[in-house]
C-alpha positions in Angstrom: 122.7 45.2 -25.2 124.6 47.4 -27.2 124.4 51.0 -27.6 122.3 52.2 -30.3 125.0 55.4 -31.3 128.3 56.7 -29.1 128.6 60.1 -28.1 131.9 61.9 -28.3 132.9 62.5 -24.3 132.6 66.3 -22.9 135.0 66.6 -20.3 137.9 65.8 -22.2 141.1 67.4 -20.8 141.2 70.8 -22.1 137.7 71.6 -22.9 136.5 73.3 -19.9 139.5 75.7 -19.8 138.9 76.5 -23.6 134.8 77.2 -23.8 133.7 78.0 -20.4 133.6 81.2 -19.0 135.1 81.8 -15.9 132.2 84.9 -14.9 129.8 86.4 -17.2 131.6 90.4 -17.2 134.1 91.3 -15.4 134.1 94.2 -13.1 136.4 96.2 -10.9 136.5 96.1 -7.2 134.7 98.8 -5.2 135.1 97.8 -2.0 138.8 98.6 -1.7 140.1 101.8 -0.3 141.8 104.7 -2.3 145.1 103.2 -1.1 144.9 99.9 -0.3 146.8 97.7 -2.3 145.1 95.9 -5.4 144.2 92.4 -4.8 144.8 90.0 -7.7 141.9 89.0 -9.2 140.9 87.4 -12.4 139.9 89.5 -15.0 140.5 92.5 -12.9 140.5 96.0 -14.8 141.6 99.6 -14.0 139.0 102.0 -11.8 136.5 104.1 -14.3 138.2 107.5 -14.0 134.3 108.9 -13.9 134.0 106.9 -10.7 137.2 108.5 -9.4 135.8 112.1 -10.4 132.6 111.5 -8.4 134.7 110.5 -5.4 136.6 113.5 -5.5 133.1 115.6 -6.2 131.7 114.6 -3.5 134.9 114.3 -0.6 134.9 118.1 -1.8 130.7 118.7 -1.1 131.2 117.0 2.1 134.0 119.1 3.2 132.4 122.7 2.1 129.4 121.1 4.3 130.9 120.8 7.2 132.8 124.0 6.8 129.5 125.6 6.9 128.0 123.6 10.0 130.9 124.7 11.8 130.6 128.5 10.5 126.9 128.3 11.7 127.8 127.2 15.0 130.0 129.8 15.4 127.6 132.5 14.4 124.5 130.6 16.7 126.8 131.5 19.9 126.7 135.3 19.0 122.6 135.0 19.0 121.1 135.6 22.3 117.8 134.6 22.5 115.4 136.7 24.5 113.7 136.1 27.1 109.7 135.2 27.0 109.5 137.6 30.1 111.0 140.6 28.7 109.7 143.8 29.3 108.4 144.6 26.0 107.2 148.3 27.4 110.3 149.4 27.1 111.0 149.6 23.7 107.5 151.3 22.2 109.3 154.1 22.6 110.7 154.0 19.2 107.1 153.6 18.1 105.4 156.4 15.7 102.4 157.3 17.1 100.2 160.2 15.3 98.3 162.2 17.6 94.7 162.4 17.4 95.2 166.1 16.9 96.8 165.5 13.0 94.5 165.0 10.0 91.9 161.4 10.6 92.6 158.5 8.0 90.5 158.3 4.4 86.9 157.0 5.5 86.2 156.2 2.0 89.2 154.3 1.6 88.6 152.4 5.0 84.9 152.3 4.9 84.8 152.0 0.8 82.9 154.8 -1.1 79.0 154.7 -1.5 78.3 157.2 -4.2 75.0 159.2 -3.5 74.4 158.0 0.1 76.3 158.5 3.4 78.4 155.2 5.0 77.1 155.0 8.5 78.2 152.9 11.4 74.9 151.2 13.2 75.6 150.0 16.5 72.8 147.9 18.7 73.3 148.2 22.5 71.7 147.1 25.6 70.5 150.1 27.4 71.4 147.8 30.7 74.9 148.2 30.3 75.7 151.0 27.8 79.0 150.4 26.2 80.7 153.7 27.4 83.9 153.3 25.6 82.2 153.3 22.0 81.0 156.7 23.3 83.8 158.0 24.3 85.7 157.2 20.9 82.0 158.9 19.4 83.1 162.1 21.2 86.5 161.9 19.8 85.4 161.1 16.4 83.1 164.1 16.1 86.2 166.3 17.1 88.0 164.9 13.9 85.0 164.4 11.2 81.7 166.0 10.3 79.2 163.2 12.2 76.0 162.9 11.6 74.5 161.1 15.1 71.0 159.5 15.8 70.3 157.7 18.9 67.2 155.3 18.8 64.9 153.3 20.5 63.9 149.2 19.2 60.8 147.6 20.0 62.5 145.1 22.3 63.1 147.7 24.9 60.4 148.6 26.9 62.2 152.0 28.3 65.5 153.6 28.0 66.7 156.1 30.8 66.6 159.8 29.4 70.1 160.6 29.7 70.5 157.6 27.4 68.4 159.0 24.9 70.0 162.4 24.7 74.0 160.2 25.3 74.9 162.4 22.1 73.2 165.6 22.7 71.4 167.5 21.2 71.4 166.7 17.6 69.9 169.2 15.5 70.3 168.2 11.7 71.7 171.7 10.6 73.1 170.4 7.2 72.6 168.0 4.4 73.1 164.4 4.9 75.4 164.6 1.8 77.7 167.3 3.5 78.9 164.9 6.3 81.5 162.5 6.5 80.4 160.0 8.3 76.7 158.8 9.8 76.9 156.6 13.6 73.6 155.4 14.8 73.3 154.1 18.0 70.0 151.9 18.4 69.4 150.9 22.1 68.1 147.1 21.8 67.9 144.0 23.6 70.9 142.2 22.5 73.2 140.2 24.6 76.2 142.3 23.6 76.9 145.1 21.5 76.8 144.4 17.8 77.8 147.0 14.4 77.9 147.1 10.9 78.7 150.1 8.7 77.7 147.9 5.5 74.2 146.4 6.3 73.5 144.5 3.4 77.0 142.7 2.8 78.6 142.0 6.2 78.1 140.1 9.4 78.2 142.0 12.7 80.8 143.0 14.7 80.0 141.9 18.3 81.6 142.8 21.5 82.5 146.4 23.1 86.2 145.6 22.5 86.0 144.6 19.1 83.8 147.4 18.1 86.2 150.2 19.8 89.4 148.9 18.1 87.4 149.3 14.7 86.1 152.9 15.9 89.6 153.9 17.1 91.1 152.8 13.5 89.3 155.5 12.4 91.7 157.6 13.2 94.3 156.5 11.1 97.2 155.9 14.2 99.9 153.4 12.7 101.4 151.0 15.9 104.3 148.4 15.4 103.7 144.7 16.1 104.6 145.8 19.8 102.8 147.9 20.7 99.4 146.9 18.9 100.0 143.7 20.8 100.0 145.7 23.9 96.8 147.7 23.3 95.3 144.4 22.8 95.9 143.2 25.5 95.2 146.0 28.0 91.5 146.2 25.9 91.1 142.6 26.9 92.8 142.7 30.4 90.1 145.8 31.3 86.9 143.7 29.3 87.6 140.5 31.0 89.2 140.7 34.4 88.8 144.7 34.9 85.3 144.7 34.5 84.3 141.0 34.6 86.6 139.6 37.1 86.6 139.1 40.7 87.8 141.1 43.3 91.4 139.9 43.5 91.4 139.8 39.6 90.7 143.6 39.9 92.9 144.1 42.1 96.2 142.7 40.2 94.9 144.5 37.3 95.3 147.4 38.8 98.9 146.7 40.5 99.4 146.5 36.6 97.9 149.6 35.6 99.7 151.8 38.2 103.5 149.8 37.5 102.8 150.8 33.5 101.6 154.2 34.0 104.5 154.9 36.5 106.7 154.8 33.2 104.5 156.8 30.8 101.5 159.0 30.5 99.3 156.4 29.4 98.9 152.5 29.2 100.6 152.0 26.3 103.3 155.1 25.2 102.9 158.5 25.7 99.6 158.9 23.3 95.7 157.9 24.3 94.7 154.7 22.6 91.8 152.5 22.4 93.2 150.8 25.7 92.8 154.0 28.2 89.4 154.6 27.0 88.4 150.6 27.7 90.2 150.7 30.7 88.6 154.2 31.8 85.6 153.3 31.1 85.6 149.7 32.9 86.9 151.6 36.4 83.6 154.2 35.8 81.7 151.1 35.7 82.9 148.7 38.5 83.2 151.4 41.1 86.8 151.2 41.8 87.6 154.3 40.4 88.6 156.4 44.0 90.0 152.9 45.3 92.7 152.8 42.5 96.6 153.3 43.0 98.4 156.8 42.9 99.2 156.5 38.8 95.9 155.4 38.1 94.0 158.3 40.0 96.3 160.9 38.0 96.5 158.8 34.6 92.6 158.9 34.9 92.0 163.1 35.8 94.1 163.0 32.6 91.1 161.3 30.7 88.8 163.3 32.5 90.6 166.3 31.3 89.2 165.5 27.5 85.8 166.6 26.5 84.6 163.2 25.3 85.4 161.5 28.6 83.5 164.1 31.2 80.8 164.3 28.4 80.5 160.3 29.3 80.8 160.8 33.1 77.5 162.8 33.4 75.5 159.6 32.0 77.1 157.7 35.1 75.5 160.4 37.6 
């Protein structure tokens, strides 16, 4: 049958060569090396100098990078790192202390200022076991500020021992409540453990003897380093919770302790009274191992004894 129409041939001799493309763009090669020889290609064009820049740019960031590692290592070799069991009592010497003699801290700034009405500290105590730091730090807060004291008696308690009553003296109202600088009531109560507030509408309680004497002891206005307030913390908690609390052996280490750190200074924690000799005083009173303890101890505590506050405290324990 013959063909209906003829179609001119396409792959005529020539053709391809002329119309088709051998690629769609041409590009350079990136693979090769800065100075490897150039390998023939077909359409092959010169390297973007942009691309050559960015080499450059960043052979020079990689350089200045390890320059730096290696100065690092160098300096990491001068560091020595100190030991987790290094006697930190033996640099709170550089420490400023402010004796409890000098001038207290602002009460007002600390406490915040209640125009028209006195800012008292309430504290709740069992009459069981009276919390005998928080009145030794009373003693030594009435040295330093006008205090007006009241010792009372809740509904929960069925009886408090006399001398408990009277733990502040005699207090005789012989100003206006407007001419002193602080007010600390002390309401003996059937509570569990200690509890304060000096803002009784707006703030939860303080509980805890320990907690309440650091707060107390602020009151003076002493400034510690990181150091040394870590230190103080932990002979408070040392004296709460293994002094007082522990067993035997417990006691006994702690003490070890006691008489090794007051072998270098005249108290527990520099050569100034802090929040941890009256804790730890007062915990000995009250376990019974005060005329068991170690040579340092025995003179470290006629030291307390020698304040007013402290012997004021002992005749509650007689």
């Amino acid at each position: 049958m013959p063909a209906m129409y003829k179609v001119r041939p396409l792959h005529s001799a020539g053709l391809l060569a002329e119309h088709l493309p051998t690629c769609m763009y041409p590009l350079p090669n990136l693979h090769r090396g800065p100075g490897a020889a150039a390998l023939p290609q077909v359409g092959a064009r010169e390297v973007d100098p942009s691309l050559q820049a960015l080499e450059s740019r960043q052979e020079e960031i990689l350089k200045r990078l390890y320059e730096l590692k290696s100065a690092v290592d160098g300096l990491s070799k001068m560091i020595q790192t100190p030991d987790a069991d290094f006697d930190v009592t033996n640099i709170i010497q550089t420490d400023e202390f402010s004796p409890l003699t000098t001038n207290g801290a602002d009460l007002d700034l600390m406490l915040g200022k209640d125009y028209g009405a006195l800012k008292d500290v309430v504290i709740n105590a069992n009459p069981s076991l009276p919390p005998l730091s928080l009145l030794v730090i009373h003693g030594l807060l009435c040295e330093r500020y006008r205090i007006l004291s009241a010792v009372h008696t809740h509904s929960s308690v069925k009886s408090v021992p006399e001398n408990l009553l009277k733990c502040f003296g005699e207090q005789t109202k012989k100003k206006p409540r407007h001419e002193y600088q602080l007010g600390f009531t002390l309401i003996w109560k059937d509570v569990p453990k200690p509890q304060m507030k000096f803002s009784i509408q707006t703030m939860c309680p303080i509980e805890g003897e320990g907690n309440i004497a650091r707060f107390l002891f602020s009151l003076f206005g002493q400034k510690y380093n990181a150091v040394t307030s870590t230190l103080i913390d932990s002979w408070v908690d040392t004296a709460l919770f293994q002094l007082k609390e522990g067993s035997s052996k417990e006691r006994g280490a702690v003490l070890r302790s006691m008489n090794a750190a007051l072998g270098k200074s005249s108290w527990l924690v520099g050569n100034e009274l802090t929040v941890a000799d009256v804790v730890a005083w007062c915990a000995l009173q009250q376990t019974g191992t005060a005329n068991t303890a170690p040579a340092n101890v025995q003179k470290w505590m006629k030291s307390c004894e020698n304040l007013a506050p402290f012997s004021s405290v002992m005749k509650l324990l007689k």
